[in-house]
DOTORLUM-573082 format. One record per residue: residue number from 1; residue in one letter; x, y, z of N, C-alpha, C in turn. Coordinates in Angstrom, 3 decimals. Layout:
REM residues N
+-----+--------+----------+----------+----------+----------+----------+----------+----------+----------+----------+
! num ! residu !       nX !       nY !       nZ !      caX !      caY !      caZ !       cX !       cY !       cZ !
+-----+--------+----------+----------+----------+----------+----------+----------+----------+----------+----------+
! NUM !      a !        X !        Y !        Z !        X !        Y !        Z !        X !        Y !        Z !
...
+-----+--------+----------+----------+----------+----------+----------+----------+----------+----------+----------+
This chain:
REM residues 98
+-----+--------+----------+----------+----------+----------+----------+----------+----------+----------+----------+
! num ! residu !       nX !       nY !       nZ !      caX !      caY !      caZ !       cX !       cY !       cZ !
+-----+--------+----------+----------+----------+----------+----------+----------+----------+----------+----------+
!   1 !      x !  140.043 !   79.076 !  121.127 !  139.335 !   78.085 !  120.372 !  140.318 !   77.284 !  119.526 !
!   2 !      x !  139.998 !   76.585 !  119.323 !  140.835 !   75.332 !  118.546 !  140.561 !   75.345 !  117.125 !
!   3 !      x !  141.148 !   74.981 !  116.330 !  140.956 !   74.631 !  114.574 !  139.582 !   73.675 !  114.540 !
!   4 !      x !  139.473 !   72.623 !  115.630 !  138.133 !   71.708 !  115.012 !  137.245 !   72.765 !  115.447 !
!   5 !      x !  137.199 !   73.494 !  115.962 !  136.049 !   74.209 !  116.250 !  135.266 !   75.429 !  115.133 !
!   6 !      x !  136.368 !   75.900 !  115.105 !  136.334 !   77.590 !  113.736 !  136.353 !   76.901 !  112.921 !
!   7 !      x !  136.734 !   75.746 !  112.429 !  136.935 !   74.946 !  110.985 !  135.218 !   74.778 !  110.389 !
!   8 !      x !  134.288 !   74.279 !  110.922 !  133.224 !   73.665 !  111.041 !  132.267 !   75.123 !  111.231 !
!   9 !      x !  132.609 !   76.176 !  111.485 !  131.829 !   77.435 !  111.775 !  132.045 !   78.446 !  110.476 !
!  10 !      x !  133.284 !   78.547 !  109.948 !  133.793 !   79.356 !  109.294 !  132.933 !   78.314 !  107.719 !
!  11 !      x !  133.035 !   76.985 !  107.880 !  132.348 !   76.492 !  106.916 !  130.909 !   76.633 !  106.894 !
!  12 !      x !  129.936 !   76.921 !  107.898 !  128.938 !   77.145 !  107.929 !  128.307 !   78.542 !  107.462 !
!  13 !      x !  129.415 !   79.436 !  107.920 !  129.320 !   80.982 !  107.590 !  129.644 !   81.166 !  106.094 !
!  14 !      x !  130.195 !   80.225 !  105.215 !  130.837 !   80.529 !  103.856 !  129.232 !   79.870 !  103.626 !
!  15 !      x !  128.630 !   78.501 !  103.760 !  128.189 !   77.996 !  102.856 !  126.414 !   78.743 !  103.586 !
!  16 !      x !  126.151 !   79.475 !  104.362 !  125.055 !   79.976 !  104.408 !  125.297 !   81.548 !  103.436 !
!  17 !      x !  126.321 !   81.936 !  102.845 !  126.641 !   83.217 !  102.177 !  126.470 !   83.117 !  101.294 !
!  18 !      x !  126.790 !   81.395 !  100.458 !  126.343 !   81.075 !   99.007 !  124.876 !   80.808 !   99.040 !
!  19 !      x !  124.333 !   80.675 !  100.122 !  122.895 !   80.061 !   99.829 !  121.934 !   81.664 !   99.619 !
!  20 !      x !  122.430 !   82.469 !  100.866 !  121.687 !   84.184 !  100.053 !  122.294 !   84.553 !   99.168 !
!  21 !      x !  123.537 !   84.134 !   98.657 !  123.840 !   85.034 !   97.165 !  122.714 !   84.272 !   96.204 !
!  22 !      x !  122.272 !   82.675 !   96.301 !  121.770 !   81.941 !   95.151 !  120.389 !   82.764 !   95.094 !
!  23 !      x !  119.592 !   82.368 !   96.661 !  118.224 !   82.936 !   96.626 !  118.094 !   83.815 !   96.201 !
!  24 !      x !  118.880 !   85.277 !   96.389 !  119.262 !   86.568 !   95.912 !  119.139 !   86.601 !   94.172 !
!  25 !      x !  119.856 !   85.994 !   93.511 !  120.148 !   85.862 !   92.322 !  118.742 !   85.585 !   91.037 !
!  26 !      x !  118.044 !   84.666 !   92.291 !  116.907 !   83.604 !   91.724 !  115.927 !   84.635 !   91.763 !
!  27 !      x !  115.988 !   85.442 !   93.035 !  114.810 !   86.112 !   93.133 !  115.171 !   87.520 !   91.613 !
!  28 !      x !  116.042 !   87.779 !   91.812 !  116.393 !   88.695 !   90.510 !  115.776 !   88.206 !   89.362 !
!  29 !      x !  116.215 !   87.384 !   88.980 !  115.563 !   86.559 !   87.226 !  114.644 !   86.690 !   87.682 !
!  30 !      x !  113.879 !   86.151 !   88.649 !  112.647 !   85.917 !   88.351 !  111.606 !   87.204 !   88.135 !
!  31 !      x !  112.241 !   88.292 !   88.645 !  111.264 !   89.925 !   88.997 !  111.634 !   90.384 !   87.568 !
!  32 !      x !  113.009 !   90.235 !   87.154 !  112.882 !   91.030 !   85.711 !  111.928 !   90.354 !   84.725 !
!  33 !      x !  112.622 !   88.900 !   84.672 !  110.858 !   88.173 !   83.688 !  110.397 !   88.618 !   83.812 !
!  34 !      x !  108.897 !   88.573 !   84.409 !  108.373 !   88.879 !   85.540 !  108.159 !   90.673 !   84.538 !
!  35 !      x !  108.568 !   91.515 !   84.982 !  108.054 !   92.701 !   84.517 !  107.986 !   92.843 !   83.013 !
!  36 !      x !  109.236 !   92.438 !   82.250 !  109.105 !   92.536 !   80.875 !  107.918 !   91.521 !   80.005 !
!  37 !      x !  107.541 !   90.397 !   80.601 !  105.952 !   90.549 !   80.091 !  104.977 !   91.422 !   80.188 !
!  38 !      x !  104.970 !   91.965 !   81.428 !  103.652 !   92.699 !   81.757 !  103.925 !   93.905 !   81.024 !
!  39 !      x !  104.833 !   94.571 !   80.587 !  105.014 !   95.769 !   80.153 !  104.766 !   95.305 !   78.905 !
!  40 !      x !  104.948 !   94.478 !   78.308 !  104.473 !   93.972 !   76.722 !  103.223 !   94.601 !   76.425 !
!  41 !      x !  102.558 !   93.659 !   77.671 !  101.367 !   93.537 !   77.221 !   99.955 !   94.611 !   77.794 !
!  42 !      x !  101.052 !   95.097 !   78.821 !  100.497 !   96.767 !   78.794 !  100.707 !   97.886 !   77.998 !
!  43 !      x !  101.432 !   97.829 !   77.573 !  101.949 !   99.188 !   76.398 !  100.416 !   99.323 !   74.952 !
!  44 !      x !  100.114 !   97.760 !   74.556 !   99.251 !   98.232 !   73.837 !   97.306 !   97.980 !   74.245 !
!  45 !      x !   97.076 !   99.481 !   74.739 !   95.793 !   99.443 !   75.404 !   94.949 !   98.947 !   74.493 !
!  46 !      x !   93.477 !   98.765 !   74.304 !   92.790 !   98.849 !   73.271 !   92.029 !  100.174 !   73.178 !
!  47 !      x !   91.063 !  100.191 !   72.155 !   90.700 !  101.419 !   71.797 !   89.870 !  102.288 !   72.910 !
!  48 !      x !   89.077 !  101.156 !   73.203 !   87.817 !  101.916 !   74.570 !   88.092 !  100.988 !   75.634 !
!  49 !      x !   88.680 !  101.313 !   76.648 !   88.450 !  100.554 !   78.015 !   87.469 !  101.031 !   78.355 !
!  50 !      x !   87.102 !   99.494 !   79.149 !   85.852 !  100.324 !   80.032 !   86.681 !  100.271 !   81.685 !
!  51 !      x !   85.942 !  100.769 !   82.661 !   86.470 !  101.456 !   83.498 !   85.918 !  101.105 !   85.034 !
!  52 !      x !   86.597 !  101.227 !   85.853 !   85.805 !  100.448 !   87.402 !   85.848 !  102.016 !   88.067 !
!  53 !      x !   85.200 !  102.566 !   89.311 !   84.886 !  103.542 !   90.167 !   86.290 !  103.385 !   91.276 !
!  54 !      x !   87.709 !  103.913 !   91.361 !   87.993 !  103.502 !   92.678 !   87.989 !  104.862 !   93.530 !
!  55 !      x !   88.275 !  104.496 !   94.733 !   88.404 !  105.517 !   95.902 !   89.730 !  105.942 !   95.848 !
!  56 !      x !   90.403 !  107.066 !   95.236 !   91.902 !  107.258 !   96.088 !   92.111 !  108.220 !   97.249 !
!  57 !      x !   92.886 !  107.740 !   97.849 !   93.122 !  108.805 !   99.018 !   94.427 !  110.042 !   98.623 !
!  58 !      x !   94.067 !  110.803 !   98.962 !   95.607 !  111.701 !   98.634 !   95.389 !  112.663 !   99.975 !
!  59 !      x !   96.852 !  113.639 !  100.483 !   96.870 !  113.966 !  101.604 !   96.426 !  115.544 !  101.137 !
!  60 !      x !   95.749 !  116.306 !  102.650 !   95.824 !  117.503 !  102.463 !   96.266 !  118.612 !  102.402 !
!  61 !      x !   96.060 !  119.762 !  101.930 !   97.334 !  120.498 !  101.365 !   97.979 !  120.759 !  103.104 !
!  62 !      x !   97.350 !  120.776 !  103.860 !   98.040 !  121.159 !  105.568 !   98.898 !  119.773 !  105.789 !
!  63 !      x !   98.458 !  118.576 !  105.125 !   99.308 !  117.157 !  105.488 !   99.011 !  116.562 !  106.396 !
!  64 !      x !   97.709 !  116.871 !  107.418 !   97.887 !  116.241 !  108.639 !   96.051 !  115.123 !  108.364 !
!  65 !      x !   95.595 !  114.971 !  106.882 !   94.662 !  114.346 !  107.032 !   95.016 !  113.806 !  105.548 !
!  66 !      x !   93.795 !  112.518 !  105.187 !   93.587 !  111.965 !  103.966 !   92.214 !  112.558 !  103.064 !
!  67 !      x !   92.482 !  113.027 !  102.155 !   90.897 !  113.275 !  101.390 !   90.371 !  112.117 !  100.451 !
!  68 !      x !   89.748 !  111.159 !  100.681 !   88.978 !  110.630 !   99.656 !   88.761 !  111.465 !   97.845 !
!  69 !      x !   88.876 !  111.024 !   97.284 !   88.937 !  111.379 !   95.830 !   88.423 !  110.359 !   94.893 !
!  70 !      x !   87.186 !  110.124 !   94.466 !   86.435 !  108.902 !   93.411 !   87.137 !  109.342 !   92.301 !
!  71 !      x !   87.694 !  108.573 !   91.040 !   88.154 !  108.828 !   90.104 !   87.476 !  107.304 !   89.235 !
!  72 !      x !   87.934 !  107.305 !   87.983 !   87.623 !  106.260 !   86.802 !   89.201 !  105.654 !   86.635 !
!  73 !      x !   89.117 !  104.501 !   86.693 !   90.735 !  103.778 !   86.932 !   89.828 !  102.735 !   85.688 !
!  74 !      x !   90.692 !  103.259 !   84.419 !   90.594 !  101.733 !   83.478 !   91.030 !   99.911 !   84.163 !
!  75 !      x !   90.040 !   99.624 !   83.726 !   89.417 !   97.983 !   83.908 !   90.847 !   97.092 !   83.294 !
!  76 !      x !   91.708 !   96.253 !   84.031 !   92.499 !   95.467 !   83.177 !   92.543 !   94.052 !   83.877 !
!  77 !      x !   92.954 !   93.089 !   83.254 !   92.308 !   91.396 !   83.412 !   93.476 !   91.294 !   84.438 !
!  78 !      x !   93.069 !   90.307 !   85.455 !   93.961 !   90.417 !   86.702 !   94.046 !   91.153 !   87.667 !
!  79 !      x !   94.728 !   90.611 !   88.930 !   94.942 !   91.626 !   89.924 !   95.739 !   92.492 !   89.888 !
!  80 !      x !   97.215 !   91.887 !   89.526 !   98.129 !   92.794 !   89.244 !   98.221 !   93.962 !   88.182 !
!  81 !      x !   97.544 !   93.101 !   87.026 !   97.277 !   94.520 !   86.129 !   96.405 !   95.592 !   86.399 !
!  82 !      x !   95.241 !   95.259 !   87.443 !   94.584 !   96.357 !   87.956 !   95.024 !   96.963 !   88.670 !
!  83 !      x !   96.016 !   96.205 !   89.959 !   97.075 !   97.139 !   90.580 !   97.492 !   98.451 !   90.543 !
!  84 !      x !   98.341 !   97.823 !   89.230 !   99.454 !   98.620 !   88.474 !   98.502 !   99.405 !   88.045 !
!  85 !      x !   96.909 !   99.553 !   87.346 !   95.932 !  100.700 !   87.132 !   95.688 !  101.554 !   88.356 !
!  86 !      x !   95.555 !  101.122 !   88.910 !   95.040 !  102.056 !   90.130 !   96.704 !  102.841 !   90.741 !
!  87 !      x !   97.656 !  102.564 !   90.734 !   98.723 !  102.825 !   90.956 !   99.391 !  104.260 !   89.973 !
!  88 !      x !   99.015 !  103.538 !   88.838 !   99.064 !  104.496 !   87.863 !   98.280 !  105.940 !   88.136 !
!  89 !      x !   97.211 !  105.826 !   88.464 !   95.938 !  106.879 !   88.520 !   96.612 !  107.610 !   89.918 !
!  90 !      x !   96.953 !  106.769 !   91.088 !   97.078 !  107.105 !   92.332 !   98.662 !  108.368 !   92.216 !
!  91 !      x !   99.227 !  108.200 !   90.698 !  100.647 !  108.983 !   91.099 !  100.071 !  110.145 !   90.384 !
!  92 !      x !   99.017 !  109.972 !   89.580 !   98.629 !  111.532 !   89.131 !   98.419 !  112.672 !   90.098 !
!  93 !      x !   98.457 !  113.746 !   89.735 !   97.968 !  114.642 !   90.391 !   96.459 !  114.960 !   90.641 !
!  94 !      x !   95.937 !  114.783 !   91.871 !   94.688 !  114.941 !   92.562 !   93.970 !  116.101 !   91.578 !
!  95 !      x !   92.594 !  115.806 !   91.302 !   91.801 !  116.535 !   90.443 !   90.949 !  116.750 !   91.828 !
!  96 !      x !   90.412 !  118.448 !   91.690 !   89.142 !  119.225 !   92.764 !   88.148 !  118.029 !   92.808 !
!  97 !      x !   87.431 !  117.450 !   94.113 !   86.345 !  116.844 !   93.639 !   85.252 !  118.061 !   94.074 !
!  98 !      x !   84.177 !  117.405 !   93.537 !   82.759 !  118.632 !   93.033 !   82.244 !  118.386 !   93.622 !
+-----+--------+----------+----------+----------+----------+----------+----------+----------+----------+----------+
């Protein structure tokens, strides 16, 4: 291969490396923002939530099925903050259902 050739490739390969380091970078700022509000403004609950019904699944003690489990997952404004509720509830440890 010749210099006009690798010249024009080797420049393409540098300047597509700066373009995922930028996106890379951008997407960073933006996820830490991004969490350190929500943790603000999750840390202080109020006194009485009220509360939605969800379904969680957790596995069985053999592992080879899912058990349904109804639990009370506090109510929070948004999707994501309900998410992050049900997420929360989902890493507890499975309570007997009755």
């Amino acid at each position: 291969m010749t210099l006009r050739r690798i010249l024009p490739i080797a420049t393409g390969v540098v300047l597509l490396a700066l373009l995922g380091w930028g996106v890379t970078s951008l997407l960073e700022r933006l996820s830490t923002r991004g969490t350190d509000t929500v943790v603000a403004t999750t840390t202080t609950p109020p006194s009485e939530t009220p509360h939605i019904a969800a379904t969680l699944f957790y596995a069985t003690p053999e592992g080879d099925a899912l058990m349904p489990i109804r639990r009370e997952v506090p109510l929070a404004e948004g999707l994501v903050a309900q998410g992050r509720q049900i997420l929360l509830a989902q890493f507890e440890p499975p309570r007997e259902s009755s």
